[in-house]
C-alpha positions as CSV (number, residue, x, y, z in Angstrom):
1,X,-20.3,-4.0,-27.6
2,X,-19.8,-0.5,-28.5
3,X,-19.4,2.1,-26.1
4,X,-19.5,5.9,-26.8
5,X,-18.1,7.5,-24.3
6,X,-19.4,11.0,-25.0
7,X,-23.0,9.4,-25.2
8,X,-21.7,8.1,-22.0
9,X,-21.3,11.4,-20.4
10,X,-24.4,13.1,-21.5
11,X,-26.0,10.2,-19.7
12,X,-24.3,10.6,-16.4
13,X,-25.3,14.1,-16.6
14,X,-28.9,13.3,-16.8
15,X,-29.2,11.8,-13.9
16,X,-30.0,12.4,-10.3
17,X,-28.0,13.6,-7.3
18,X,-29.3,10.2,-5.8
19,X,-28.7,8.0,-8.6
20,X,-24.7,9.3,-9.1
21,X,-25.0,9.0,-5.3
22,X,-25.6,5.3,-5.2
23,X,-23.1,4.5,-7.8
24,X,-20.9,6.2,-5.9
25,X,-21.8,4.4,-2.7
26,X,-21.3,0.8,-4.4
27,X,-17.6,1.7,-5.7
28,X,-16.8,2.7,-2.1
29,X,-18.8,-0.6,-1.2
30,X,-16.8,-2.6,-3.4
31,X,-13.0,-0.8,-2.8
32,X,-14.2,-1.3,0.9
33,X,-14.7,-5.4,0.7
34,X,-11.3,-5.9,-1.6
35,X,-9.6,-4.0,0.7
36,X,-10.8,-6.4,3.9
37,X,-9.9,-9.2,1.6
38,X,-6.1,-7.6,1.1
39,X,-6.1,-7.1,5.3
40,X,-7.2,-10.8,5.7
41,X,-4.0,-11.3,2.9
42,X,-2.0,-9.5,5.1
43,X,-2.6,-11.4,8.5
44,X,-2.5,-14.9,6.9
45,X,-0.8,-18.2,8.7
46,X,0.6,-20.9,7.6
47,X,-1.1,-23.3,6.2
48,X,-4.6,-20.8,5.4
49,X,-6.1,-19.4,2.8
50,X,-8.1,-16.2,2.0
51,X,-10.8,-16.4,-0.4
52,X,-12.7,-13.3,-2.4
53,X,-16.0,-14.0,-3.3
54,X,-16.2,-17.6,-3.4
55,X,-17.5,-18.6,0.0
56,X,-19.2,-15.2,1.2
57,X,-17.8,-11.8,0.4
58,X,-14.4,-12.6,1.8
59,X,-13.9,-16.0,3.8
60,X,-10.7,-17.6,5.4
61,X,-9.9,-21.1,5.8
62,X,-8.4,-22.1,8.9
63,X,-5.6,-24.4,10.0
64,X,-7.6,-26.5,11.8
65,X,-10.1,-27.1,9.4
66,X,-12.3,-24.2,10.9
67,X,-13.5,-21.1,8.2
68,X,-14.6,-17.5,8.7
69,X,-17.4,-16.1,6.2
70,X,-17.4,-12.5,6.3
71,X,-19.8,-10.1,5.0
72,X,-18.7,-6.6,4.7
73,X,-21.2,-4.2,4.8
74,X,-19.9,-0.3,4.3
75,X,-22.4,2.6,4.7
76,X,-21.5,6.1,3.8
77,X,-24.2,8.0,6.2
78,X,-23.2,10.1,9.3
79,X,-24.6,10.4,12.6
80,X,-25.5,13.2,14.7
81,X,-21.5,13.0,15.8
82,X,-20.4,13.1,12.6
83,X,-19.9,9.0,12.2
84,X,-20.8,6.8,10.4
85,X,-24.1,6.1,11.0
86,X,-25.6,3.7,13.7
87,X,-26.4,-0.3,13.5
88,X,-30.0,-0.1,14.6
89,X,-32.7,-2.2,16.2
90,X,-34.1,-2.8,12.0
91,X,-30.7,-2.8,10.0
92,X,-31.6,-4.1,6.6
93,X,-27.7,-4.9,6.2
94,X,-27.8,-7.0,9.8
95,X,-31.0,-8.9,8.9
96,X,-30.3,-9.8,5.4
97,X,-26.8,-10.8,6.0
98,X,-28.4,-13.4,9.1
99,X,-30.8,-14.7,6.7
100,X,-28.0,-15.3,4.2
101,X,-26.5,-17.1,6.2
102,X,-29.2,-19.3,7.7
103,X,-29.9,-20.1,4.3
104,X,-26.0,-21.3,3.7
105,X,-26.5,-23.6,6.7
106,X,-29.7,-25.2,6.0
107,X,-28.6,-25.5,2.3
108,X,-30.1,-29.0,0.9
109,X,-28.3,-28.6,-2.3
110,X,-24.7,-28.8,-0.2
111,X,-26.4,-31.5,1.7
112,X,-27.3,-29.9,5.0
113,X,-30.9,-30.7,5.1
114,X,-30.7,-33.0,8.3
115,X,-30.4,-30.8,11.8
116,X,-27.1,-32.7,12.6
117,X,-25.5,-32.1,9.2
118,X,-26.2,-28.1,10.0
119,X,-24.8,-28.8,13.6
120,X,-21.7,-29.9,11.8
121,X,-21.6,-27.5,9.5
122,X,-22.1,-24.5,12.2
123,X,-19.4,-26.1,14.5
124,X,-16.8,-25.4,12.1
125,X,-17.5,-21.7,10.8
126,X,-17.7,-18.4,12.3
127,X,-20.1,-16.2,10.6
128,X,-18.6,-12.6,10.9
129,X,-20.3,-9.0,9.9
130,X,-17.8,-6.4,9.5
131,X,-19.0,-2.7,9.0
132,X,-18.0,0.7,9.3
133,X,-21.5,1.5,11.5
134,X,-21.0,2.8,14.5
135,X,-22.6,0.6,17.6
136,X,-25.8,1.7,19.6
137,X,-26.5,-0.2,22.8
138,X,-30.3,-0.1,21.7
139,X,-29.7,-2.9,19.2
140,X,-31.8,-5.6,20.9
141,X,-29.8,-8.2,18.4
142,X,-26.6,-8.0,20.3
143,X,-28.3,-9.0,24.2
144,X,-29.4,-12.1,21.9
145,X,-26.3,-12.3,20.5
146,X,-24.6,-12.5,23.8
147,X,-27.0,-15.0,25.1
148,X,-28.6,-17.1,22.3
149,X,-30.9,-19.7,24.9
150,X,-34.1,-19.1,24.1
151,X,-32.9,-17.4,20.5
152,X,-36.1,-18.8,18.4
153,X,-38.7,-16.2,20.6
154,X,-37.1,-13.6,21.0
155,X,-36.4,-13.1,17.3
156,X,-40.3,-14.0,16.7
157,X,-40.6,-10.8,18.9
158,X,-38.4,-8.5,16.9
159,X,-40.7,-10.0,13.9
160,X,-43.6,-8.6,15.8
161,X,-42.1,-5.3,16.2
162,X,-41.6,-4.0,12.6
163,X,-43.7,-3.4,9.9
164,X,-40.9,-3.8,7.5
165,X,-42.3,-6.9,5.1
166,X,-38.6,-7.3,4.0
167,X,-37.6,-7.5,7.5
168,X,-39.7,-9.7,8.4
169,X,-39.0,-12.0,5.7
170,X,-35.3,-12.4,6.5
171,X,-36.5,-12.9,10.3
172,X,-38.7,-15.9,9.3
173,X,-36.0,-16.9,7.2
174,X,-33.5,-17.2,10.4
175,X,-36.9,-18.6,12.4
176,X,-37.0,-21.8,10.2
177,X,-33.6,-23.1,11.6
178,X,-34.8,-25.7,14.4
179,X,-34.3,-24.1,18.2
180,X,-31.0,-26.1,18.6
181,X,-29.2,-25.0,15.2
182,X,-30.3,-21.6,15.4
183,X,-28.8,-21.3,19.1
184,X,-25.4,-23.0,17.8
185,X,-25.7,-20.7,14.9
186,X,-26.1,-17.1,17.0
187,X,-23.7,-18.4,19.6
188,X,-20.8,-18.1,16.3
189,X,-22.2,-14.9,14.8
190,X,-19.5,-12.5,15.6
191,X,-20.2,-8.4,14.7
192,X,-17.3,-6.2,14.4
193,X,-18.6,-2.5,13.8
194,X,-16.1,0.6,13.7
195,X,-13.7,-1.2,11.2
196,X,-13.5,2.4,9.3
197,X,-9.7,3.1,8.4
198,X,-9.3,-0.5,6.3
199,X,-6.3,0.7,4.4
200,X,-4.3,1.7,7.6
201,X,-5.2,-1.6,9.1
202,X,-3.3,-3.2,6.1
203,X,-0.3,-0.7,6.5
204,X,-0.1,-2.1,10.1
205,X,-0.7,-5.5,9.1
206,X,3.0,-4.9,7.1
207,X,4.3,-2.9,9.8
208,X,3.9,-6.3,11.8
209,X,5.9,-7.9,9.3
210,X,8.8,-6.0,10.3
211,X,8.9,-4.1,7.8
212,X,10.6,-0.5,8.1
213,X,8.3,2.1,8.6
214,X,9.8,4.3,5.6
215,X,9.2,1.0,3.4
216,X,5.4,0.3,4.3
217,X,3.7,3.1,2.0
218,X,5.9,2.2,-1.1
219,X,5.4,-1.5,-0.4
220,X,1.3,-1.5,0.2
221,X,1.0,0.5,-3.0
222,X,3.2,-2.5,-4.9
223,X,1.3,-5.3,-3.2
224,X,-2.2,-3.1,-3.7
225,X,-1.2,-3.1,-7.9
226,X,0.2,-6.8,-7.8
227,X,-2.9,-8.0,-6.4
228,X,-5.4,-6.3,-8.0
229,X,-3.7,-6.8,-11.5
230,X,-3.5,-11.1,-10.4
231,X,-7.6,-11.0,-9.2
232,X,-8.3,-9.5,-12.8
233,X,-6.1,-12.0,-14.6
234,X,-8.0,-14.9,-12.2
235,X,-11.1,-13.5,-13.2
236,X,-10.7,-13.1,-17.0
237,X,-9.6,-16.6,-16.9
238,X,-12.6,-17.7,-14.6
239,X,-10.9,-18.9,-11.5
240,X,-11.7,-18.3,-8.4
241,X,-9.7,-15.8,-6.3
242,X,-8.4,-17.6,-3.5
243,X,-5.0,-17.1,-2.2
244,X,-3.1,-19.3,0.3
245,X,-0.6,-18.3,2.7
246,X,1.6,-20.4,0.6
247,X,0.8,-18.3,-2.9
248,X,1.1,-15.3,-0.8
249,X,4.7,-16.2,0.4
250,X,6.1,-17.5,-3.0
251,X,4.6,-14.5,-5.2
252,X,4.6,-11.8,-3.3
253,X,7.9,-12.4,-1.0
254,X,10.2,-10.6,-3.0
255,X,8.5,-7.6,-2.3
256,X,8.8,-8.4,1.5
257,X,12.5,-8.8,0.7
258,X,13.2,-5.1,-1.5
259,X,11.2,-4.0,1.5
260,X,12.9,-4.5,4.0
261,X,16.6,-3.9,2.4
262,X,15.3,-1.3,0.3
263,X,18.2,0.1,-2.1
264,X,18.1,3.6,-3.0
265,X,16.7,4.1,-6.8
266,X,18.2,6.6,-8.4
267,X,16.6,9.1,-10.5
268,X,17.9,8.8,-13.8
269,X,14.9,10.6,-15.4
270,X,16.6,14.4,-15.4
271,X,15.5,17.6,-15.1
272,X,16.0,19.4,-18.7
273,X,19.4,20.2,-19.2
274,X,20.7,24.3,-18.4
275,X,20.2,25.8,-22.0
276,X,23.6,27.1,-21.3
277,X,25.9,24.2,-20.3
278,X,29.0,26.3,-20.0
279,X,27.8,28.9,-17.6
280,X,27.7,26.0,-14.9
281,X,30.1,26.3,-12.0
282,X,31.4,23.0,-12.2
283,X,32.0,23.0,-16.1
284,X,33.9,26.5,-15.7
285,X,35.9,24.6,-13.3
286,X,36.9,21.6,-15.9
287,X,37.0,23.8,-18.9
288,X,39.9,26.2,-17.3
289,X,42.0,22.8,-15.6
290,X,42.1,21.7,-19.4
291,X,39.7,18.6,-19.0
292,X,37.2,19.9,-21.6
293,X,37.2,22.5,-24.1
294,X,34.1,25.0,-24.5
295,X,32.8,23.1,-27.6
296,X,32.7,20.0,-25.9
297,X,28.8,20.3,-25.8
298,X,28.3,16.6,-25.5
299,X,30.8,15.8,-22.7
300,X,29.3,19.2,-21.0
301,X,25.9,17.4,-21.3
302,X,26.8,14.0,-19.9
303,X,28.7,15.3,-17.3
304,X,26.0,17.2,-16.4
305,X,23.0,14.4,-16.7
306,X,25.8,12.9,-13.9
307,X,25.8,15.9,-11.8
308,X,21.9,16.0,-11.8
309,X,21.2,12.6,-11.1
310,X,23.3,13.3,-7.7
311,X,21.2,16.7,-7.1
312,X,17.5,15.3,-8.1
313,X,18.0,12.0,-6.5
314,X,19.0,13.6,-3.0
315,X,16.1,15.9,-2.9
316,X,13.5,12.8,-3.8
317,X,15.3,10.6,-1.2
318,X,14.8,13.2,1.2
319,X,11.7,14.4,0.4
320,X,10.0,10.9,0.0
321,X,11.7,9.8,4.1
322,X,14.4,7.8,2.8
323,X,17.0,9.4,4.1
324,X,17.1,12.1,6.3
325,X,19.2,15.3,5.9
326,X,21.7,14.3,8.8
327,X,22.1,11.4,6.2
328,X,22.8,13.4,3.3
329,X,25.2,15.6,5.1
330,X,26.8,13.0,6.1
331,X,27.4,11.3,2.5
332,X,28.7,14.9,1.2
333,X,31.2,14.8,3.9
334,X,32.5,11.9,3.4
335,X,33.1,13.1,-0.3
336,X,34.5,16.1,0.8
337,X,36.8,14.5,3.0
338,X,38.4,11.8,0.5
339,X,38.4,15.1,-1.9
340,X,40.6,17.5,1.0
341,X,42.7,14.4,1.6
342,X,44.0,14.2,-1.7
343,X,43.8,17.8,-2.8
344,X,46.2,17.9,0.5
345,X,48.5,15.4,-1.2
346,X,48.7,17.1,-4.2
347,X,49.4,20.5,-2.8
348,X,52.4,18.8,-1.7
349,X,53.5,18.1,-5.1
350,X,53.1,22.0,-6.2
351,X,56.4,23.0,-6.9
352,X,57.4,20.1,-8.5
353,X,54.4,19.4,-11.1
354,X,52.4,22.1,-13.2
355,X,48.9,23.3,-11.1
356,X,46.8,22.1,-14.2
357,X,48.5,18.2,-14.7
358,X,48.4,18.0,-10.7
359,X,43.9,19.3,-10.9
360,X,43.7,16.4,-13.8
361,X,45.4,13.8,-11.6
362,X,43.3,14.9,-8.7
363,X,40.1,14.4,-11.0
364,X,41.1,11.4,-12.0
365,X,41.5,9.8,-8.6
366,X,38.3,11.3,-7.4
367,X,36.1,9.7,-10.1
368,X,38.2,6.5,-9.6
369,X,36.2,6.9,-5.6
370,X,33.2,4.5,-5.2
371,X,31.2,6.6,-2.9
372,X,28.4,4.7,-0.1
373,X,25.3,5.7,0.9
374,X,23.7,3.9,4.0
375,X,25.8,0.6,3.3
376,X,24.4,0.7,-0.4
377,X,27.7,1.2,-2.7
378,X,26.9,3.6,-5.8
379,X,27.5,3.3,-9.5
380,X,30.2,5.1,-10.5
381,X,28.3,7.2,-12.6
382,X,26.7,8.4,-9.3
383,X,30.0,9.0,-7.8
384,X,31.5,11.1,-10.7
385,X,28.2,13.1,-10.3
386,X,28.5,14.0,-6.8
387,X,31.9,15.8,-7.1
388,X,30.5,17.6,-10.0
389,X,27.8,18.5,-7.4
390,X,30.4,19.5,-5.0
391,X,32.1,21.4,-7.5
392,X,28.8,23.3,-8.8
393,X,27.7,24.6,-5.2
394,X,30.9,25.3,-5.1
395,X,32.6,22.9,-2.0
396,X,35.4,21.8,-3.7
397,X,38.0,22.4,-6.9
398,X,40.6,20.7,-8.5
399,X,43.1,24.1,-8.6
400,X,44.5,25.6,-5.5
401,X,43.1,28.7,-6.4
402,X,39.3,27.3,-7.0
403,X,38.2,29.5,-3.8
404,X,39.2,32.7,-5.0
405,X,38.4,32.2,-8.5
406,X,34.9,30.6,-8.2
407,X,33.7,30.7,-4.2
């Protein structure tokens, strides 16, 4: 197939507010159930499994040879208060989904024909409706809910009630389950309404995992990518996309693992380099000890690719909560501090060795330093970098001058 996409456009532009609307409405619907399904990932035990669209919309198999078939069911309507709107008395979602799943239990074709066989059947499975409606009290369905005797009449008097043809066909649907089955079947219907923010219940869902707070956005969005990436692969091969608490622990652990002893990554993706690489602080400083000579351009450059990797990747960690500023001052004091104690040493050794030969020893030992951040040691690329930032702002120099000549 062929697909023009500016044909495309003129299409989508010809139609209704309604009709982009409900297309609208079913992405939301459908980011909405995979979203559950990544939650019910998330809260796994062992020996379970999590299945999407295979059973129901999302279903979980149980340790104990129990399962959960869920139906999500996501509107995006308001109520008066500005929520999303009520489950009423004549839900079209509620009804249809019963139906559905009065017809799964009294399916002949998976041999539950016989009453006893949909005894069994209902004994191990709890049929759950999740939704983002809000509850009303005035849903008659949840005081039969809560006591299911006598289940068959009353719902033959919510069929009485509406008009609705399609309601009442999902109601008779439910009403042809025998007075016993349909009891057992209500008595494991279980309605969960409210379930709104699904994406933060999967970021707590890690957060339970132990995993540091500062680590849960960056690890939901690789687990989000992994997962969606593996369901299209699963797909486009025609499997079925069910994943077990075992497949969840031996592909996805490693991400558990960066998580949770999550090294710094360093920004090695620089900022264009200053046009003039010799006007730089810290270059001034090398070029007049004798370390490099002003048409050095391409030592000028990597030092300088050195000094902003420091620069850009403290800003990112910072900005991004990965370390905090106390944290950053605290890793360019410690630089300074090995930096004073030898620049101490050499000052010792003034009268005794030229001021230029003692700033090139004291260079030397300094990029010889393997500098730690947070327990994490640093290349020493990194290391060189951050006493050419310290030499830039400028915090420190290699002559015993460097104040008065470049502070």
């Amino acid at each position: 197939m062929v697909i023009d996409n500016n044909v495309g456009r003129i299409l989508e532009n010809q139609k209704t507010h309604a009709e982009r609307t409900a297309a609208a409405d079913i992405a939301v619907a459908f980011d909405y159930q995979y979203y559950y399904f990544l939650f019910r990932v998330l809260k796994l035990g062992l020996n379970e499994s999590v299945g999407l669209e295979v059973k129901d919309d999302v279903h979980t198999d149980l340790d104990n040879d129990r399962q959960i078939l869920i139906q999500l069911k996501h509107t995006t309507q308001k109520n008066a208060g500005g929520f999303a709107k009520n489950l009423t008395n004549f839900d079209s979602d509620l009804w249809k989904t019963l139906s559905n799943w009065s017809k799964v239990i009294a399916d002949k074709n998976a041999g539950r024909q016989a009453e006893k066989d949909q005894l069994a059947f209902i004994s191990k499975t709890e049929f759950m409706l999740v939704s983002n409606k809000s509850h009303t009290a005035s849903c008659e369905f949840f005081s039969i809910l809560e006591t299911p005797k006598n289940a068959k009449s009353k719902f033959a008097t919510l069929k009485s009630n509406t008009q609705d043809k399609t309601i009442q066909e999902y109601i008779e649907n439910i009403l042809s389950l025998s007075e016993a089955v349909l009891e057992a079947y209500i008595h494991n219907v279980v309605i969960e309404l409210g379930v709104d923010e699904i994406i933060k219940r999967c970021k707590d869902a890690i957060i339970e995992k132990q995993v540091p707070d500062k680590a849960v956005d960056q690890l939901f969005c690789d687990l989000d990518s992994r997962i969606k990436q593996d369901n299209f692969i699963a797909i486009h091969a025609g499997e079925k996309i069910v994943i077990s608490f075992e497949d969840f622990r031996r592909r996805y652990r490693k991400y558990f693992e960066i998580a949770r002893n999550p090294e710094l990554k360093v920004a090695r993706n620089y900022e264009p380099l200053p046009l003039a690489l010799n006007e730089q602080t810290f270059i001034k400083q090398l070029i007049d000890i004798g370390e490099i000579q002003e048409e050095h351009d391409e030592l000028m450059a990597e030092y300088t690719r050195y000094m902003l990797m420091v620069k850009i990747s403290l800003e990112s960690w910072h900005q991004k909560g990965e370390l905090t500023s106390e944290e950053i001052v605290n890793f360019n004091n410690e630089a300074k501090i090995r930096w004073k104690n030898k620049f101490r040493a050499k000052s010792r050794q003034i009268n005794h060795k030229m001021p230029n030969e003692l700033a090139l020893e004291l260079l030397d030992e300094m990029r010889a330093e393997k500098l730690n951040i947070n327990s994490q040691q640093m290349e020493t690329d990194f290391s060189n970098g951050e006493y050419y930032y310290l030499s830039d702002k400028p915090e420190i120099g290699w002559q015993q001058d460097w104040e008065r000549k470049y502070k």
